[in-house]
C-alpha positions in Angstrom: 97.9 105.6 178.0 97.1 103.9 181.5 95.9 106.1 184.0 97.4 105.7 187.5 96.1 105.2 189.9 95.5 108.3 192.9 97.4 107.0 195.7 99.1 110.0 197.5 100.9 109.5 201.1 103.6 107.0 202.1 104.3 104.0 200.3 106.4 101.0 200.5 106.7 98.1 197.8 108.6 94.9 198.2 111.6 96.4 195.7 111.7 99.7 198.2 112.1 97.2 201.0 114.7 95.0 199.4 116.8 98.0 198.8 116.7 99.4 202.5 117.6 96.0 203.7 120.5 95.9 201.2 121.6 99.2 202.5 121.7 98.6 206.0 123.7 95.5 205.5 126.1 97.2 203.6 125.8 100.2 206.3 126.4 97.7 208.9 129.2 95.2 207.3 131.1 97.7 205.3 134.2 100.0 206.4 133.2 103.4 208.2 133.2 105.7 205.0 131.4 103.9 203.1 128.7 103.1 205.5 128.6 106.7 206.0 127.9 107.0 202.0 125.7 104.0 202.0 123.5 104.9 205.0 123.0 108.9 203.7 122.1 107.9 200.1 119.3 104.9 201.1 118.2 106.7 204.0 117.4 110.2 201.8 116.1 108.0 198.9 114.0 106.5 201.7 112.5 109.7 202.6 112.5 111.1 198.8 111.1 108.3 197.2 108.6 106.8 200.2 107.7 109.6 202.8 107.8 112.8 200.8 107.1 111.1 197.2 109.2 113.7 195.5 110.0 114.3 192.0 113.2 113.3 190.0 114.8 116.9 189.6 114.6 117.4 193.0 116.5 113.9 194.0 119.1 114.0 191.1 120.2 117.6 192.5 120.9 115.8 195.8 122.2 113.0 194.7 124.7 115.1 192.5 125.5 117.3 195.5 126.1 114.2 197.7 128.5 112.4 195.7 130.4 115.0 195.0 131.2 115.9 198.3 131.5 112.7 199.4 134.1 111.9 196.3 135.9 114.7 197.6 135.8 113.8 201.3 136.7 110.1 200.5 139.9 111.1 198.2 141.1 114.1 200.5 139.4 114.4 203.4 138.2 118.0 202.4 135.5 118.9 203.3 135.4 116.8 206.5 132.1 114.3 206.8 130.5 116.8 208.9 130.3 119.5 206.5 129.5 116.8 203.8 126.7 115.4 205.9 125.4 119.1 207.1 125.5 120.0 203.2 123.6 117.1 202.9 121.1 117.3 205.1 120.4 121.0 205.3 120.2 120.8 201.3 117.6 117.8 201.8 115.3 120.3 204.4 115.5 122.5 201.5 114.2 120.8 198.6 111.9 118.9 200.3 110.6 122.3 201.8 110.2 123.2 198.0 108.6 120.0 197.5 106.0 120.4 199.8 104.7 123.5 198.0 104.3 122.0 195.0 100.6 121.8 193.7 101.5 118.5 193.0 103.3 117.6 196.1 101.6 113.8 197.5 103.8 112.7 200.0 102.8 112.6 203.9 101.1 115.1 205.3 99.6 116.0 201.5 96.4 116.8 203.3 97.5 119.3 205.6 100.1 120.6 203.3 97.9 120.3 199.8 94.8 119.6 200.0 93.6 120.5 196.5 95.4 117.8 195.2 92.3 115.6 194.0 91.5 118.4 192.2 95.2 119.0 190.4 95.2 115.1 190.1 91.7 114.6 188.1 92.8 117.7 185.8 95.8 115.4 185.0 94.2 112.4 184.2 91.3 113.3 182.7 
């Protein structure tokens, strides 16, 4: 098995950057609603995936969360968009909160927030 490489902090790679491009355009070009959906979902991956670097369980909760309430608000209108987007975001301070207090959290700030994480890491990939 290849070991990878310790690289903790923000990242950006040419596919991440593709796919925030693609967002915005659609964010910008499509009708309101579903720029609303669009711009949530690549702006928390953003932030999940780039700036906090956190694990799959932790996105796929959100991202389950998110489109159900936003199914809902599409179809019926209930719950309005602010209490979709409030859910949302509030549920997005919270895992990333939980995140951050992970012995293996490596997103920005990791040195601050975790800094035995060389450690954690080389018992990992020994």
């Amino acid at each position: 098995m290849k070991q990878r490489p310790f690289s903790p902090g923000f990242r950006l790679s040419i596919l991440d950057s593709a796919i925030l491009v693609a967002g915005i355009g659609v964010a910008l070009f499509a009708p309101k609603d579903v720029a609303i959906v669009a711009g949530m979902a690549v702006g928390h991956f953003f932030f999940f995936c780039n700036v906090f670097r956190m694990s799959r369980k932790p996105e796929l909760i959100w991202a389950s969360v998110f489109v159900l309430l936003s199914a809902s608000t599409l179809r019926s209108g209930v719950p309005p968009w602010p209490v979709t987007m409030g859910t949302a975001i509030t549920l997005a301070i919270v895992l990333i909160a939980f995140e951050t207090r992970k012995s293996s959290y490596h997103g920005v700030g990791w040195r601050k927030l975790n800094p035995n994480l060389p450690e954690w890491w080389r018992s990992r990939n020994v």
